[in-house]
C-alpha positions, 0 to 999 in steps of 0.5 A: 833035591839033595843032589840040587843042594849039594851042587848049590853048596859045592858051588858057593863054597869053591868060590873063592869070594866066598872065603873072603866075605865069611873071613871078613865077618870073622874078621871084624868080631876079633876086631870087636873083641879087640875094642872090647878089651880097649873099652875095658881099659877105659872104664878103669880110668872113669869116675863112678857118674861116667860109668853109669853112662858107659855101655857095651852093648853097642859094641857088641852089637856090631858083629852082627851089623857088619855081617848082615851086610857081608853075608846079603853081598854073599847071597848077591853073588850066589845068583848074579855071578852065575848070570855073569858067567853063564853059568845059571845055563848049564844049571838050569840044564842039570836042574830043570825045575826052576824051583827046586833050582831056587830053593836048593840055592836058598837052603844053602845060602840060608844056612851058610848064613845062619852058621856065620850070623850065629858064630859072628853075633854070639861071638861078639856076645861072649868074647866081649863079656869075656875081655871085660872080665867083671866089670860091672857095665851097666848094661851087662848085669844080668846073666848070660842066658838072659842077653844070648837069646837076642844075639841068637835072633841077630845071628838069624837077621843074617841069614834073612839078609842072605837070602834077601840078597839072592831074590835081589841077585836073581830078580836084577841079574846084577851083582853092583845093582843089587849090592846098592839095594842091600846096602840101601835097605841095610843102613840107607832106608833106615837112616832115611827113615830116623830123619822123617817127623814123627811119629813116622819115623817110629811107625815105619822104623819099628819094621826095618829089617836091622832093627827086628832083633831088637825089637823080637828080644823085647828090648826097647830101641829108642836109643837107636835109628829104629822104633820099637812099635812091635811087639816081639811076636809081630816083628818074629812075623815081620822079619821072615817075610823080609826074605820069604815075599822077595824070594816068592817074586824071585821065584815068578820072574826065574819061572816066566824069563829066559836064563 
């Protein structure tokens, strides 16, 4: 199994789409910083009543958003590139348990995942903290330690995004085809789901996969596209689930088709 993971990580990392999804999601927290020192020099300018109303926390969420994204289309082309090249042949040849071949490239994608998620999202934690200096937003009061756990939890959505790409990438065996289904369940499905009538939208929001973290850290996501039913140990349970039933059907159809 070791030798299965090695070859998976050899792989993924001399890819050179690799370098650019992971430069891409470091990328986009500099930007996230950048804007926060711009909000810093706004709030400097508010009256006391706009202060009040003036948040940081949706900026700082950003970071891990955008990597969810980048790192699902990372788990896609894990799986779909070695159908487009034929690779997944001379795979299946070195590995010959499909399973073990799957769940090497699932140890690999998810870790790679969780590093970048966690470096993305509490990057954009504490670098915005840090850039604003000590300006009393009203949503940065309370100390570092009580916030980081919920950055930490989106820093793990990254990873389950991962590795929903790849049993997207295996189960389609199209790169573009299952980049539109991550896309469609990353952002789409959730947008679709705010505009239902009540008290759908909620029912079904408080399980969309974006929203989980909010939900798991115990903050409430009313102000979001998002509902907040779940308790937090209920959307803890929910959000594995995102990657362990898709990869389990992955699994099935890697097992029962040709390569």
């Amino acid at each position: 199994m070791l030798d299965a993971v090695a070859a998976e990580w050899w792989k993924l990392r001399s890819v050179r789409s690799t370098h650019v999804i992971v430069s891409v999601a470091a990328g986009f927290a500099v930007f996230v910083v950048l804007l926060a020192v711009q909000q810093a020099h706004v709030w400097d300018g508010l009256d006391a009543a706009q202060r009040t109303r003036f948040l940081l926390r949706p900026l700082q969420e950003l970071g891990g958003w955008v990597a969810q994204l980048c790192l699902g289309v990372l788990g896609v082309l894990a799986a779909a590139s070695e159908y487009r090249t034929g690779m997944v042949r001379t795979s299946l040849v070195a590995v010959p348990s499909r399973s073990r071949f799957l769940a090497a490239k699932a140890v690999v994608v998810a870790l790679t995942g969780l590093a970048v998620g966690e470096a993305v999202s509490i990057g954009c934690f504490l670098g915005a903290r840090l850039a604003v200096g000590g300006r009393p937003f009203p949503d940065q009061r309370a100390p570092i330690a009580h916030d980081l756990p919920g950055f930490a939890v989106s820093g793990v959505a990254v990873a389950v995004f991962a590795l929903l790409g790849l049993a997207l990438g295996v189960l389609l065996r199209s790169a573009a085809g299952a980049i539109v289904a991550v896309v469609l369940l990353w952002h789409v499905v959730p947008l679709l789901v705010y505009h239902l009538p009540g008290p759908w939208n909620e029912r079904l929001g408080s399980v969309m996969l974006s929203g989980l973290p909010t939900e798991i850290a115990g903050l409430s996501a009313r102000q979001s596209i998002y509902g907040d039913l779940l308790s937090p140990p209920a959307a803890a349970a929910v959000l594995p689930a995102y990657a362990l039933v898709p990869l389990a059907f992955a699994g099935l159809a890697l097992a029962r088709r040709d390569a």
